[in-house]
N, C-alpha and C positions, 0 to 999 in steps of 0.2 A: 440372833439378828432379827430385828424387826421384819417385816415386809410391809405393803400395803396394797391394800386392795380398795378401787375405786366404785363409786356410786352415784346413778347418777338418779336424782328421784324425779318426777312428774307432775305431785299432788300436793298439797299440803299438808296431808298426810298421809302416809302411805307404810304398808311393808314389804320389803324386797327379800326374795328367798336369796342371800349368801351365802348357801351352804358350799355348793359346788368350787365357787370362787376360794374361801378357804380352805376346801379338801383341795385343791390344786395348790396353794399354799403348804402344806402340811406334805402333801407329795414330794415334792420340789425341799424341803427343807431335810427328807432321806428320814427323817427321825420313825421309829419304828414300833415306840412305846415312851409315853410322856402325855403330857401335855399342853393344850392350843389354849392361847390366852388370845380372845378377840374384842378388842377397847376400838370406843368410838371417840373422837375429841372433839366432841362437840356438845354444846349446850343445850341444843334443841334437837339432838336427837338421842337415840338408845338402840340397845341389840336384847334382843329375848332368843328363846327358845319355846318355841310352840310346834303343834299340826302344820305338816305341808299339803295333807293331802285333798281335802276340801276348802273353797280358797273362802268358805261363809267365815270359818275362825276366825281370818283376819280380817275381813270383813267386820264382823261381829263385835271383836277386841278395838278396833276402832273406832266402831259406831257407841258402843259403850262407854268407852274413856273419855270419847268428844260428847258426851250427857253428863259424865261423872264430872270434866272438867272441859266445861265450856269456853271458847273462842274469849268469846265477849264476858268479861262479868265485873267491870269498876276495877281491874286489876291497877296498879301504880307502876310498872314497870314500863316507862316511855316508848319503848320500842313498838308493843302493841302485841308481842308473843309472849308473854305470862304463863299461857296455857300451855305451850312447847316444853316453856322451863319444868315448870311442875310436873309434868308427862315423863321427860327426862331424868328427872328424878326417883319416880315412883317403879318405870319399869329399871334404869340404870343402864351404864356407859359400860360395863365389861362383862363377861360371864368367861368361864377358864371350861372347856372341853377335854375329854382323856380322850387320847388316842390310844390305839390298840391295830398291833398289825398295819400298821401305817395309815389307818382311818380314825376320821374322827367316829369317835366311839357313841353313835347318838342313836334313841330307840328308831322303829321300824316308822313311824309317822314324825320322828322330828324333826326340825330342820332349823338354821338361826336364819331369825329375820334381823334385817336393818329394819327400823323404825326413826322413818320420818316423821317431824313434829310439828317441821317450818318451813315447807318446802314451797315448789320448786326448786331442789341446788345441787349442785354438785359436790359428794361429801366422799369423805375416806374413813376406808375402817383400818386399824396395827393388828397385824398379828403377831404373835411371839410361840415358835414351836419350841419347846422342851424337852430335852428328852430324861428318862429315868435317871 
């Protein structure tokens, strides 16, 4: 069974630590060894996996990506978020997680960010628990 887990974002770009949302996911779905598949469907935005514990990282990863791929740049895409799309692209819309012992199986600093691209909005992330 799918679930979803809502998001609401603030910035125009931004990243939201998920983690806890999903491991309450993954709780709830009883499964005790397998694995979390968490997809975003969305075009302008993405899910990574980085540092939770100093917040410069994402800070950092987004101050870089908004230099590496600028807002503005002669883009053709009418809408005026070109930059969202190729962002989306580059970091990507799923990443599959192990769990173990009913947790998501993720180092001692990891955590999954949502990654806003186009925001202010209201967005949703699927999860899919699997088990072995």
């Amino acid at each position: 069974m799918i679930r979803q887990l809502r998001v609401k974002t603030n910035a125009r770009t931004e990243l939201v630590d998920i983690t806890q949302g999903v491991q309450r996911l993954v709780a709830e779905s009883g499964v005790r060894s397998g694995v979390c598949y968490v997809h975003v469907p969305h075009t302008t935005a993405a899910v990574t996996i980085n540092e939770n514990s100093d917040p410069n990282v994402g800070r950092d990863l987004l101050k870089e990506m908004n230099k590496i791929i600028p807002f503005d740049d002669n883009y053709g895409h009418s809408e005026g978020n070109s930059a969202a799309h190729i962002k989306t692209s580059i970091i990507g819309v799923s990443k599959p997680v192990l769990v173990e012992d009913g947790r998501l199986a993720l180092g001692t600093w990891q955590a999954l960010f949502f990654c806003e691209f186009d925001g202010p909005r209201d967005r949703r992330v699927m999860v899919k628990v699997m088990k072995d």
